[in-house]
SEFIZA-3560 file (N, C-alpha, C; in Angstrom, 3 decimals):
REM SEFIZA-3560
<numar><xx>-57.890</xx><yy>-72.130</yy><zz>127.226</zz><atom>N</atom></numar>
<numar><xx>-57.674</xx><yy>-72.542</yy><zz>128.591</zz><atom>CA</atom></numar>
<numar><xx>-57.137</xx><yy>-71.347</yy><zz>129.387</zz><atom>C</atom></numar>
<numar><xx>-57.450</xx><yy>-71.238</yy><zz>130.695</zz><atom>N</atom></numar>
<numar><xx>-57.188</xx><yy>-70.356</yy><zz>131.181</zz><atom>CA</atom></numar>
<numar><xx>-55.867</xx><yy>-70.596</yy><zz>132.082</zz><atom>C</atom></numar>
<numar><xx>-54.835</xx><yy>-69.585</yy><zz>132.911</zz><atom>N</atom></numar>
<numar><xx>-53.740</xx><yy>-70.092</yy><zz>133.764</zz><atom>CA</atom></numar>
<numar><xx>-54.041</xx><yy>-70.424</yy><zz>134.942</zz><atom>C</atom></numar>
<numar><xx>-53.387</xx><yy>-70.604</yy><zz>135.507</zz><atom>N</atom></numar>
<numar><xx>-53.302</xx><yy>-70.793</yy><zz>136.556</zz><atom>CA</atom></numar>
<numar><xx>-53.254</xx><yy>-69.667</yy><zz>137.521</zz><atom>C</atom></numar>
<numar><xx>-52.662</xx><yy>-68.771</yy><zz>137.454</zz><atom>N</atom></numar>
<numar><xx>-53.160</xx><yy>-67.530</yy><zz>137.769</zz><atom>CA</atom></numar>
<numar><xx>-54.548</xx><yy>-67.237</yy><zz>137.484</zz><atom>C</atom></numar>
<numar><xx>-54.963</xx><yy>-67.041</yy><zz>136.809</zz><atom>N</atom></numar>
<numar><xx>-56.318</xx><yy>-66.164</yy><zz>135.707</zz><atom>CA</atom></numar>
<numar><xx>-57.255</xx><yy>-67.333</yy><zz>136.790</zz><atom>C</atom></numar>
<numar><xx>-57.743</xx><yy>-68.291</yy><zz>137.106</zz><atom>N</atom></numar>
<numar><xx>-58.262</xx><yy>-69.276</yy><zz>137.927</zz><atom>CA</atom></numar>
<numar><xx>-58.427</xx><yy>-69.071</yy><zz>139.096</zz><atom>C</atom></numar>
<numar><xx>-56.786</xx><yy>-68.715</yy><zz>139.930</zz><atom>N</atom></numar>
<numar><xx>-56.721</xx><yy>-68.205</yy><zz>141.472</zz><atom>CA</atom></numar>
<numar><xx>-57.251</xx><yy>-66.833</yy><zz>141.482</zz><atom>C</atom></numar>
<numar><xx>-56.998</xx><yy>-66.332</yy><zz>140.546</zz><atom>N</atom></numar>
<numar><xx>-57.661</xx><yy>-65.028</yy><zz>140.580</zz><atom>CA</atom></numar>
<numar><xx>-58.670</xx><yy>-64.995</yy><zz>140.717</zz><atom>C</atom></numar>
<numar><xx>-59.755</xx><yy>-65.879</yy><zz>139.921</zz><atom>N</atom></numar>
<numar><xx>-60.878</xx><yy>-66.006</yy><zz>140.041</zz><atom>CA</atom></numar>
<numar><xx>-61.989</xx><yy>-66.817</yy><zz>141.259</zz><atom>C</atom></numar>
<numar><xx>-61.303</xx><yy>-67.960</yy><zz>141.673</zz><atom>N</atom></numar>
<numar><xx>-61.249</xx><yy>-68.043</yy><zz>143.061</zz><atom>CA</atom></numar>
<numar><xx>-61.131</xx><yy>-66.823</yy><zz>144.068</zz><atom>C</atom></numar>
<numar><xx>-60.247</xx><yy>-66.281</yy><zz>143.792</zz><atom>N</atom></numar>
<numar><xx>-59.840</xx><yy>-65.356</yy><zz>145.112</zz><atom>CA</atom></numar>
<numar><xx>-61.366</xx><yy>-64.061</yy><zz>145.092</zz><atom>C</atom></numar>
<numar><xx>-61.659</xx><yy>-63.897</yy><zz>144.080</zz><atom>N</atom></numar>
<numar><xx>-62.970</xx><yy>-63.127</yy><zz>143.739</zz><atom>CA</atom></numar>
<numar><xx>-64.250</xx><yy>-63.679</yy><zz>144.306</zz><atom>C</atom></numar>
<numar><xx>-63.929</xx><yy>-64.546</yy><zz>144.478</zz><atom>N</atom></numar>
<numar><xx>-65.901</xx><yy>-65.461</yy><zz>144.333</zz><atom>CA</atom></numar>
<numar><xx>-65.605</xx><yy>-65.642</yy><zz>145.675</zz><atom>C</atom></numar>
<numar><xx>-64.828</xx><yy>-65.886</yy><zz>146.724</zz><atom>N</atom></numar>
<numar><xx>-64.339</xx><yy>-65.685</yy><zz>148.288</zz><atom>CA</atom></numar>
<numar><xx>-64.543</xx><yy>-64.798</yy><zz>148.608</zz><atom>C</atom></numar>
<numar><xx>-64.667</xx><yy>-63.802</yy><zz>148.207</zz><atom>N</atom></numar>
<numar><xx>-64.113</xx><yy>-62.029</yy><zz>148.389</zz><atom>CA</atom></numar>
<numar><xx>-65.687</xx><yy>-61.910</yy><zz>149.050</zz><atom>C</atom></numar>
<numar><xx>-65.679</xx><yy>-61.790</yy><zz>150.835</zz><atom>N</atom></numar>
<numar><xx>-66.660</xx><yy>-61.332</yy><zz>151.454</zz><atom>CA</atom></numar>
<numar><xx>-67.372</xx><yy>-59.824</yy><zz>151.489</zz><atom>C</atom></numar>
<numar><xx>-66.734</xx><yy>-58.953</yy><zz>150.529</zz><atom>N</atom></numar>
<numar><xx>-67.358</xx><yy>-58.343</yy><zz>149.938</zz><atom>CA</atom></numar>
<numar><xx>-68.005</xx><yy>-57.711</yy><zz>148.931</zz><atom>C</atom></numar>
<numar><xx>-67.835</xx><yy>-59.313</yy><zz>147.936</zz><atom>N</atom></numar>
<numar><xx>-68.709</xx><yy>-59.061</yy><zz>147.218</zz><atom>CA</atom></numar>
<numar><xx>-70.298</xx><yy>-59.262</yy><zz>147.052</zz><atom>C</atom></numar>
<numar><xx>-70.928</xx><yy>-59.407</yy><zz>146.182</zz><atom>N</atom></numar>
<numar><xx>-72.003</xx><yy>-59.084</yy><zz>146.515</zz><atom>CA</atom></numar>
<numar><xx>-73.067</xx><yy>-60.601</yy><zz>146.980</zz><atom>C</atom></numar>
<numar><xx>-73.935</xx><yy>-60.735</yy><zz>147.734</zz><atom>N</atom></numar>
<numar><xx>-74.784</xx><yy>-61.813</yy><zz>147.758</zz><atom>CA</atom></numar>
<numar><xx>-75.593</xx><yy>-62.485</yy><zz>147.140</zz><atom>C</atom></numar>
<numar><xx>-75.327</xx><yy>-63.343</yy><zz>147.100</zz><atom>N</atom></numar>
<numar><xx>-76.941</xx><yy>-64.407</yy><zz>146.873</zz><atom>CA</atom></numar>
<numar><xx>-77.903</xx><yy>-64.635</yy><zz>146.788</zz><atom>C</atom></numar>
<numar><xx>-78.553</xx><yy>-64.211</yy><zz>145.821</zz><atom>N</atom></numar>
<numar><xx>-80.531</xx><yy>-64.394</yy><zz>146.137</zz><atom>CA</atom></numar>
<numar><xx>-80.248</xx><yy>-65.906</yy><zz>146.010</zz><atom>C</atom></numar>
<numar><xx>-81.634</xx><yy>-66.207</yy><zz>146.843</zz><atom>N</atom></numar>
<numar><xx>-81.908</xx><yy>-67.232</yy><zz>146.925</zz><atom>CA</atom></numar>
<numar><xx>-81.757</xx><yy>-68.465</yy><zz>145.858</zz><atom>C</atom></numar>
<numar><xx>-82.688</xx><yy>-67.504</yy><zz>144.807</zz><atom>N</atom></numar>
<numar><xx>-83.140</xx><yy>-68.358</yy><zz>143.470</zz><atom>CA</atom></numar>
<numar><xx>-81.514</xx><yy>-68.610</yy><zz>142.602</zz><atom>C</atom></numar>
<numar><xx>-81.097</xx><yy>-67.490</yy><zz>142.882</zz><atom>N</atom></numar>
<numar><xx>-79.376</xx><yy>-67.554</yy><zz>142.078</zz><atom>CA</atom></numar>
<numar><xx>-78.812</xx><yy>-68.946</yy><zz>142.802</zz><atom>C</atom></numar>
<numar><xx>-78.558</xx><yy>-68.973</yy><zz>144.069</zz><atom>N</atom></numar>
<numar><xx>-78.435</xx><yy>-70.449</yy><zz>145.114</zz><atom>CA</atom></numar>
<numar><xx>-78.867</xx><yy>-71.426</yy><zz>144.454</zz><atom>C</atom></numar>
<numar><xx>-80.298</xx><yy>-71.838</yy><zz>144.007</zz><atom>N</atom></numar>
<numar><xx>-81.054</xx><yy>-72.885</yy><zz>143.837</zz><atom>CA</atom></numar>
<numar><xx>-80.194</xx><yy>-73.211</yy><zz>142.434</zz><atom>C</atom></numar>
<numar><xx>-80.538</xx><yy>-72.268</yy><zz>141.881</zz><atom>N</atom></numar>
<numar><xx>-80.072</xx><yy>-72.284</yy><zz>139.952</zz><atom>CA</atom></numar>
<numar><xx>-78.432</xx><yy>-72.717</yy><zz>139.897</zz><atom>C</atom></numar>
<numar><xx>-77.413</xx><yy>-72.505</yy><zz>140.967</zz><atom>N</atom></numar>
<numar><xx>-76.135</xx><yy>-72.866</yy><zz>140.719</zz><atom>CA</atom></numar>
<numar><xx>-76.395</xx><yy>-74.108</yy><zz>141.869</zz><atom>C</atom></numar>
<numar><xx>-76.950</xx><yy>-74.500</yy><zz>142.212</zz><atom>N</atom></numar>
<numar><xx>-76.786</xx><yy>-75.212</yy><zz>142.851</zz><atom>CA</atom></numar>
<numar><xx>-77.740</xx><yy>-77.070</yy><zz>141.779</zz><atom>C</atom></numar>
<numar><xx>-78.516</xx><yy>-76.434</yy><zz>140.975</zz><atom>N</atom></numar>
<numar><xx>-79.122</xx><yy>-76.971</yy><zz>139.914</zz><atom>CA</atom></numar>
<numar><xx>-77.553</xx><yy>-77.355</yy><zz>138.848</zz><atom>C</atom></numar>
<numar><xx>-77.395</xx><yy>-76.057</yy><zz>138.373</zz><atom>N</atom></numar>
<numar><xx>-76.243</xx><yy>-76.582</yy><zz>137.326</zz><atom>CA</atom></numar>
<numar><xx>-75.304</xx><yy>-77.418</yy><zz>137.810</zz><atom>C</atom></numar>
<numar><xx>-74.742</xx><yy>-77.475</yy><zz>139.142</zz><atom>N</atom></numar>
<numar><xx>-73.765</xx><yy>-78.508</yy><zz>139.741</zz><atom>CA</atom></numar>
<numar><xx>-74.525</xx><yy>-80.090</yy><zz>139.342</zz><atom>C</atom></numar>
<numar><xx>-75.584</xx><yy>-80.588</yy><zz>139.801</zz><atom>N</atom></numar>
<numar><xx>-76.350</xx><yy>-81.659</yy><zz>139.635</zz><atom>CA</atom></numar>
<numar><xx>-76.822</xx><yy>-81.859</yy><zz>138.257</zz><atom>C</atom></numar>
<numar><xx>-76.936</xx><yy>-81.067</yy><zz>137.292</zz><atom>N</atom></numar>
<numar><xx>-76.747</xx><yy>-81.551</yy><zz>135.599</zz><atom>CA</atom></numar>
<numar><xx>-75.520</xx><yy>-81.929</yy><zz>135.256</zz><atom>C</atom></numar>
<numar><xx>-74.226</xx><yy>-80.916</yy><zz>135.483</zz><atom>N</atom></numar>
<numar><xx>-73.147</xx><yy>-81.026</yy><zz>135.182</zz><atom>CA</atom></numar>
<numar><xx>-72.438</xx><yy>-82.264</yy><zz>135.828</zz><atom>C</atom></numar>
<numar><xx>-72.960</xx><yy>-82.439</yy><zz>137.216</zz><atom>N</atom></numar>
<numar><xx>-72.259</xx><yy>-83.711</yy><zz>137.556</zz><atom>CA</atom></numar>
<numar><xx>-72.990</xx><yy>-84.890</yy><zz>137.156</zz><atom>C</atom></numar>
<numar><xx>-74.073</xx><yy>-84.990</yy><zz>136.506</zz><atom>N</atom></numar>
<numar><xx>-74.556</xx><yy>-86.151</yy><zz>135.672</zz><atom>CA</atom></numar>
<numar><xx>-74.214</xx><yy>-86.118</yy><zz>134.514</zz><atom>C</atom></numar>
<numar><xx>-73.762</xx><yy>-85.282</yy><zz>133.797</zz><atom>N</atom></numar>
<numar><xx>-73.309</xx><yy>-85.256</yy><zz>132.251</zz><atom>CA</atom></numar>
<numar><xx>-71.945</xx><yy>-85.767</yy><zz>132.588</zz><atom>C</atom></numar>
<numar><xx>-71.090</xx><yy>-85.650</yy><zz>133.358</zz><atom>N</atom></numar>
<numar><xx>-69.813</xx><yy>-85.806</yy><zz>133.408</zz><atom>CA</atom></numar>
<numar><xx>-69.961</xx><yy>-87.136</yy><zz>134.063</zz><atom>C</atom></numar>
<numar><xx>-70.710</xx><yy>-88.162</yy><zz>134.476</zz><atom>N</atom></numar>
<numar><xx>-70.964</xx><yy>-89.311</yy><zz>135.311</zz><atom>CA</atom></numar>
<numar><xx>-71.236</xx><yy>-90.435</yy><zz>133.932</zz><atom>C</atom></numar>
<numar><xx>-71.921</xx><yy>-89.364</yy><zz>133.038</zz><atom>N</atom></numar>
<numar><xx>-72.434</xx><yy>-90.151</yy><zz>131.944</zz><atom>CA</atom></numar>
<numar><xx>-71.604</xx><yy>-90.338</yy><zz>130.781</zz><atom>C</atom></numar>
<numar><xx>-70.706</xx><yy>-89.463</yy><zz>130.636</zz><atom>N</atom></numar>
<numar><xx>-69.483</xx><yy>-89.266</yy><zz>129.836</zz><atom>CA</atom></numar>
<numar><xx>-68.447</xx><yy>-90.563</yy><zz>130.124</zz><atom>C</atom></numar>
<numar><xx>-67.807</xx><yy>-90.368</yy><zz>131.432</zz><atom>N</atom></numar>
<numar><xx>-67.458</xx><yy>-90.940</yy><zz>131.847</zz><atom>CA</atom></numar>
<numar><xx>-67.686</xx><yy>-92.439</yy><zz>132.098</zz><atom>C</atom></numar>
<numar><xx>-68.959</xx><yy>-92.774</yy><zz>132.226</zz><atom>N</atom></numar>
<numar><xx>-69.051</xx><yy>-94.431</yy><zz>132.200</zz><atom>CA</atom></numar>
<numar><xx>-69.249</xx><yy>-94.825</yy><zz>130.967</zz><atom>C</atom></numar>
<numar><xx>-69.704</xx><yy>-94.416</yy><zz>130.026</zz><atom>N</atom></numar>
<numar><xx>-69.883</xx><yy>-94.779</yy><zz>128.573</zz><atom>CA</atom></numar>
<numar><xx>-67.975</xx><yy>-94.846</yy><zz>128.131</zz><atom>C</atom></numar>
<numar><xx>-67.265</xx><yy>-94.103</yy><zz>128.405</zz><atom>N</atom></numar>
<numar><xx>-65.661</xx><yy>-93.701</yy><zz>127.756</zz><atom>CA</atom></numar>
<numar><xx>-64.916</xx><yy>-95.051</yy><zz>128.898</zz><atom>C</atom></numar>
<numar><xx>-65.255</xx><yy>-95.630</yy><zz>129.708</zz><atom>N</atom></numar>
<numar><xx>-64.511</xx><yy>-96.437</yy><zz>130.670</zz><atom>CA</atom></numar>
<numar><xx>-64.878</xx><yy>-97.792</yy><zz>130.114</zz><atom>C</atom></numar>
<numar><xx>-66.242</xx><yy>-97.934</yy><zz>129.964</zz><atom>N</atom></numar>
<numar><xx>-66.645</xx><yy>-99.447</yy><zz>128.913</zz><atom>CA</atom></numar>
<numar><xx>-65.373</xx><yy>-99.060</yy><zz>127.696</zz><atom>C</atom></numar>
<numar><xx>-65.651</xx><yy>-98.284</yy><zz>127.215</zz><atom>N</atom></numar>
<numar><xx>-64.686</xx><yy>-98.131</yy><zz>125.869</zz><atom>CA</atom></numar>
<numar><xx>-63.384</xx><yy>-98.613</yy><zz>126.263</zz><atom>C</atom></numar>
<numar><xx>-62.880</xx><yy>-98.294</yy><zz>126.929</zz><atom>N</atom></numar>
<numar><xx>-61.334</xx><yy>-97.987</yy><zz>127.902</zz><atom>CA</atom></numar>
<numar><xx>-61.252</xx><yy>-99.951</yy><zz>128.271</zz><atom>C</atom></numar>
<numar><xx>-62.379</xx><yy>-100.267</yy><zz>128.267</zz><atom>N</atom></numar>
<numar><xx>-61.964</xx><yy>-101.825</yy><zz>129.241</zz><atom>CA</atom></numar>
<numar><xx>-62.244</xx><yy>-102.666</yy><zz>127.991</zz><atom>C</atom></numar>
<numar><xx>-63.218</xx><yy>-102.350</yy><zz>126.952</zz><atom>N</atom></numar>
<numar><xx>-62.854</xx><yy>-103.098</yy><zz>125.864</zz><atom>CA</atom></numar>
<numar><xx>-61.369</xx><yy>-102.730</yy><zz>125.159</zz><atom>C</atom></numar>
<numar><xx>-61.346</xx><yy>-101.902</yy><zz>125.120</zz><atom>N</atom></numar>
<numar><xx>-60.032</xx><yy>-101.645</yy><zz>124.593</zz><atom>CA</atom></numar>
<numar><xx>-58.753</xx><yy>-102.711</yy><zz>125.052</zz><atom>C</atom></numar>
<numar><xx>-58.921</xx><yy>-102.186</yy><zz>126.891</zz><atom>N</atom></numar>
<numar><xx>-57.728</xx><yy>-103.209</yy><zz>127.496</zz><atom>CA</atom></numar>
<numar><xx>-58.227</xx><yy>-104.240</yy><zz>126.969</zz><atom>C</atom></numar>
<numar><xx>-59.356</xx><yy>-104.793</yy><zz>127.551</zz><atom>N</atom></numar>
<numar><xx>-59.369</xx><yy>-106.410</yy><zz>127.126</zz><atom>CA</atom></numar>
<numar><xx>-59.072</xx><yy>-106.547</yy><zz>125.767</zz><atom>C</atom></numar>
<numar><xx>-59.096</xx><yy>-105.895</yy><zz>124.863</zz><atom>N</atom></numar>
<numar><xx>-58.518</xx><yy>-106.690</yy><zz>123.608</zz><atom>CA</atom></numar>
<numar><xx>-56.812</xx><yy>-106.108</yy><zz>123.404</zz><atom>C</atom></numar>
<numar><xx>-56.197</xx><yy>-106.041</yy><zz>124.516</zz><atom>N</atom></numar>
<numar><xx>-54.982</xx><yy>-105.425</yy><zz>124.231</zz><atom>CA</atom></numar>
<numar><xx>-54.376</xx><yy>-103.963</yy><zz>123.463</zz><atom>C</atom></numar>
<numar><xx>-55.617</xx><yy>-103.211</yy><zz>123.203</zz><atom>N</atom></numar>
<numar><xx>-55.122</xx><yy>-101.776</yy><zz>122.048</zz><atom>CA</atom></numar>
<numar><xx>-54.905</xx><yy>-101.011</yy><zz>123.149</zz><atom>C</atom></numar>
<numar><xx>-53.514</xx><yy>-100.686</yy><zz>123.327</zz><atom>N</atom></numar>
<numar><xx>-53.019</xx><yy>-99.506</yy><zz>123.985</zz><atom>CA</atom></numar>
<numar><xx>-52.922</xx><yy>-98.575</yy><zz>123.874</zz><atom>C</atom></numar>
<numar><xx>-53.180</xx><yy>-98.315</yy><zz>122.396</zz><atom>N</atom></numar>
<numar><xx>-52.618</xx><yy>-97.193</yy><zz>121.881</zz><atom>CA</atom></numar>
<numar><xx>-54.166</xx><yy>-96.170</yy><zz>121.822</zz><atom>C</atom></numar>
<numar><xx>-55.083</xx><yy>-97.256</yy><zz>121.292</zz><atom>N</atom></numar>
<numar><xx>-56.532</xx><yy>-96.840</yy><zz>121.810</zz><atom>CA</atom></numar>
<numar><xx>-56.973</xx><yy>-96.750</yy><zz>122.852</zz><atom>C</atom></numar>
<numar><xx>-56.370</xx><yy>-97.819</yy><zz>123.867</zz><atom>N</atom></numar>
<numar><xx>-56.946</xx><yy>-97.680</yy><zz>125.640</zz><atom>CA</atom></numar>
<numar><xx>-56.224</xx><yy>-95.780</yy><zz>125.978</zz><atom>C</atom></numar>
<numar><xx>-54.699</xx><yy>-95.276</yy><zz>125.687</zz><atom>N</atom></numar>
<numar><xx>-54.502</xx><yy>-94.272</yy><zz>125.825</zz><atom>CA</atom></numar>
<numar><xx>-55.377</xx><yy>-92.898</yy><zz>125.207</zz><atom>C</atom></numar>
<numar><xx>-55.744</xx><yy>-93.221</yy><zz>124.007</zz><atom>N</atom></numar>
<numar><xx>-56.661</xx><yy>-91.995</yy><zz>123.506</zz><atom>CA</atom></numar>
<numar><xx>-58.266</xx><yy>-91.829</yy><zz>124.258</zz><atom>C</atom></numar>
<numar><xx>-58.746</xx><yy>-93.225</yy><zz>124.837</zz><atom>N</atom></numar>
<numar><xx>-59.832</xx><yy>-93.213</yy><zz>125.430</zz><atom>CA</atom></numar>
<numar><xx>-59.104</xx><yy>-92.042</yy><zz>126.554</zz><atom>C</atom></numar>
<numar><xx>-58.247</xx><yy>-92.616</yy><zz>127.413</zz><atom>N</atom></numar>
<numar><xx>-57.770</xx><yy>-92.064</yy><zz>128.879</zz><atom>CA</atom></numar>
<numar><xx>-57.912</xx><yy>-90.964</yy><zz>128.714</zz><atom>C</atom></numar>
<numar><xx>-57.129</xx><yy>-90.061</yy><zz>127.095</zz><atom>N</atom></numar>
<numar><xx>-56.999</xx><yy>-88.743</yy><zz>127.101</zz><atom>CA</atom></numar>
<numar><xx>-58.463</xx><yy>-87.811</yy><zz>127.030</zz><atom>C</atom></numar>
<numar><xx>-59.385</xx><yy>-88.773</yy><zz>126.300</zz><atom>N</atom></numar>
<numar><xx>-60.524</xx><yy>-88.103</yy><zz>125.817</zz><atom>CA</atom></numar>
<numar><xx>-61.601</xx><yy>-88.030</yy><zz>127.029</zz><atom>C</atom></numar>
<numar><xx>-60.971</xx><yy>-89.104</yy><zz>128.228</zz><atom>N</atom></numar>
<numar><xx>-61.721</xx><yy>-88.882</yy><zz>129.498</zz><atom>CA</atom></numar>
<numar><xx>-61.503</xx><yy>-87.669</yy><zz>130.288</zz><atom>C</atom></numar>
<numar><xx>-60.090</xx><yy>-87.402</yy><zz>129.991</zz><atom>N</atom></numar>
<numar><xx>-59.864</xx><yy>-86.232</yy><zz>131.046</zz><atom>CA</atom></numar>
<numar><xx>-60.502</xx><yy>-84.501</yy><zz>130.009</zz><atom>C</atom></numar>
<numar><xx>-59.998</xx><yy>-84.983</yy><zz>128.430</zz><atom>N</atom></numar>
<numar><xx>-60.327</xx><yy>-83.837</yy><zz>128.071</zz><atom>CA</atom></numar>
<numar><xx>-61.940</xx><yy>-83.534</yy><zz>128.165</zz><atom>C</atom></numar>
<numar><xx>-62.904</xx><yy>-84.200</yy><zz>127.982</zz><atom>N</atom></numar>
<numar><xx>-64.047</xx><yy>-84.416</yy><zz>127.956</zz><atom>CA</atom></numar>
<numar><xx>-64.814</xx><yy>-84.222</yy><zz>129.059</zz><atom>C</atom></numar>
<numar><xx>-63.953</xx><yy>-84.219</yy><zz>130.594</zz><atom>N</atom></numar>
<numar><xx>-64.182</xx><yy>-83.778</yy><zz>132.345</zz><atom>CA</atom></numar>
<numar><xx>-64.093</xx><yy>-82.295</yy><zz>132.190</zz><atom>C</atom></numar>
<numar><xx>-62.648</xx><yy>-81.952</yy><zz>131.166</zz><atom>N</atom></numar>
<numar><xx>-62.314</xx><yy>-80.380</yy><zz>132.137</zz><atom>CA</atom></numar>
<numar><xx>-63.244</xx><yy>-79.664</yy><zz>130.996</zz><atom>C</atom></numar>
<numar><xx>-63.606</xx><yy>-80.425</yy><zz>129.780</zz><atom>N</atom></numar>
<numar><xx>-64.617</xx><yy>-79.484</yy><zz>129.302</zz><atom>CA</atom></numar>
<numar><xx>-65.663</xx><yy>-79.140</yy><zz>129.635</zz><atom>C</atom></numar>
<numar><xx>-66.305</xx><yy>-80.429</yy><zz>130.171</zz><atom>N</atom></numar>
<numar><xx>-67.939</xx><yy>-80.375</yy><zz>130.921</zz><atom>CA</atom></numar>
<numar><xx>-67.291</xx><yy>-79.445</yy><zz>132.008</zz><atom>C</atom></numar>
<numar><xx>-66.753</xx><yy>-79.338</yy><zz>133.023</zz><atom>N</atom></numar>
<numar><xx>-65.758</xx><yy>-78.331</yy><zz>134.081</zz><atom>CA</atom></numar>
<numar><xx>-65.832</xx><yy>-77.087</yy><zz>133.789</zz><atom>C</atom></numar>
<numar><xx>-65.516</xx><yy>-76.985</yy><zz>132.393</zz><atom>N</atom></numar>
<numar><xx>-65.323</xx><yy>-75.208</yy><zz>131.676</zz><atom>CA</atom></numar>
<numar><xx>-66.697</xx><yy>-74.957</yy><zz>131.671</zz><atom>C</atom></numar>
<numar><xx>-67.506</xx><yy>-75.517</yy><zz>131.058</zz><atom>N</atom></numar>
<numar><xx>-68.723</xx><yy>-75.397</yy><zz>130.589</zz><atom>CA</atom></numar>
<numar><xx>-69.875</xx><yy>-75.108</yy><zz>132.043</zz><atom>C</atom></numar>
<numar><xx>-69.525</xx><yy>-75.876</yy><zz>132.863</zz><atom>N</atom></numar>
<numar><xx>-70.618</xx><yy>-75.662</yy><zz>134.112</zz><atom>CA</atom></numar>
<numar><xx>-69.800</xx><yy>-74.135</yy><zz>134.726</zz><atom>C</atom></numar>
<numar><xx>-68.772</xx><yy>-73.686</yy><zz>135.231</zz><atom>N</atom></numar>
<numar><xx>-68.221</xx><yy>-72.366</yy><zz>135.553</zz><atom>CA</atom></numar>
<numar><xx>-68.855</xx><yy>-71.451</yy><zz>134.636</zz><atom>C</atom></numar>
<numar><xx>-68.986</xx><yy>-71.287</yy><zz>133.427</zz><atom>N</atom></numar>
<numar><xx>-69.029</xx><yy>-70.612</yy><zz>132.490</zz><atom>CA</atom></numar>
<numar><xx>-70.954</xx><yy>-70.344</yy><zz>132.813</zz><atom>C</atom></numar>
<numar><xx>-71.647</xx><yy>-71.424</yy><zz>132.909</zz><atom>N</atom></numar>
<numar><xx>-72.888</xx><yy>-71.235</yy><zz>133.399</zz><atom>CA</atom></numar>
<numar><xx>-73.305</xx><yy>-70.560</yy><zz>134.892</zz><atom>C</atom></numar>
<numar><xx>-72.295</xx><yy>-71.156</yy><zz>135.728</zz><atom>N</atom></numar>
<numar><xx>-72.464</xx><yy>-70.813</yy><zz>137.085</zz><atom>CA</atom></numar>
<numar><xx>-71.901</xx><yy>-69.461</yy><zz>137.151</zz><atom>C</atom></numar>
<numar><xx>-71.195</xx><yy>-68.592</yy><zz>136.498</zz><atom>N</atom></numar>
<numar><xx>-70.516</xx><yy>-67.289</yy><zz>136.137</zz><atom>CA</atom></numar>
<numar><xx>-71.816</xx><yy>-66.330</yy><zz>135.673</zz><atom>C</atom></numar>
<numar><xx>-72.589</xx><yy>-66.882</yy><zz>134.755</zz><atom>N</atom></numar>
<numar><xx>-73.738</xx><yy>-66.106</yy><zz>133.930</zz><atom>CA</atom></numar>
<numar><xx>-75.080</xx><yy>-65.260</yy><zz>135.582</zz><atom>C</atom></numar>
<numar><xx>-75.013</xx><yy>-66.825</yy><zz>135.978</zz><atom>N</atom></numar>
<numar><xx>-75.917</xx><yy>-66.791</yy><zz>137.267</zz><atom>CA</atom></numar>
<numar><xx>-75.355</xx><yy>-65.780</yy><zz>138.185</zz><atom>C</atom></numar>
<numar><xx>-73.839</xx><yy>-65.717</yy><zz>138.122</zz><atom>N</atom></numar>
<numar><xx>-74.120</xx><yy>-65.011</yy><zz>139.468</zz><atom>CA</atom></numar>
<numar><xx>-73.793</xx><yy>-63.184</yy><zz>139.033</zz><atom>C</atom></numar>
<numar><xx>-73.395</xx><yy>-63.595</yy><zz>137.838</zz><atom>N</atom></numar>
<numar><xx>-73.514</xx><yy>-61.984</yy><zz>137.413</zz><atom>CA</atom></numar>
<numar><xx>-74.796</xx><yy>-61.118</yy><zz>136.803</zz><atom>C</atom></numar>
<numar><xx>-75.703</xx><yy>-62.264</yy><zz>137.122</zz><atom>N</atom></numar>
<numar><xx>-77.312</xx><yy>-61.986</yy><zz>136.518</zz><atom>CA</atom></numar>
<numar><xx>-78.243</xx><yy>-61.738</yy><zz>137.271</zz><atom>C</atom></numar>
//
């Protein structure tokens, strides 16, 4: 995982109006990985929330909590994973 620093930093880079531009096709292609990544994470997510409501409904808390955790860990991974693609693109 990266800090919180190491992040703003990296933000503060990809802002940075002088760095370099955009071809088009680089545009299309990160603009592609956003719309996979936000369906993998749509799909993650509703499959882990059925889990999460059977869980409540049968009272396991202790399981309704590990679902909760495995929702968020399972977001910031798909998260890592689309940056990490959208990073390749624009340094390519």
């Amino acid at each position: 995982m990266k800090s919180a620093y190491e992040l703003a930093m990296e933000r503060l880079a990809k802002s940075d109006p002088a760095g370099k531009a955009l071809r088009p096709e680089q545009k299309n292609r990160l603009a592609e990985i956003d719309r996979v990544y936000q369906g993998k994470i749509a799909e993650r997510e509703i499959f882990l929330r059925q889990k999460l409501d059977a869980a409540l409904a049968g009272q396991q808390f202790d399981e309704a909590d590990k679902i909760r955790r495995q929702i968020a860990d399972e977001k910031a991974r798909l998260e890592d994973e689309r940056e990490v693609e959208k990073d390749r693109v624009r340094r390519g």
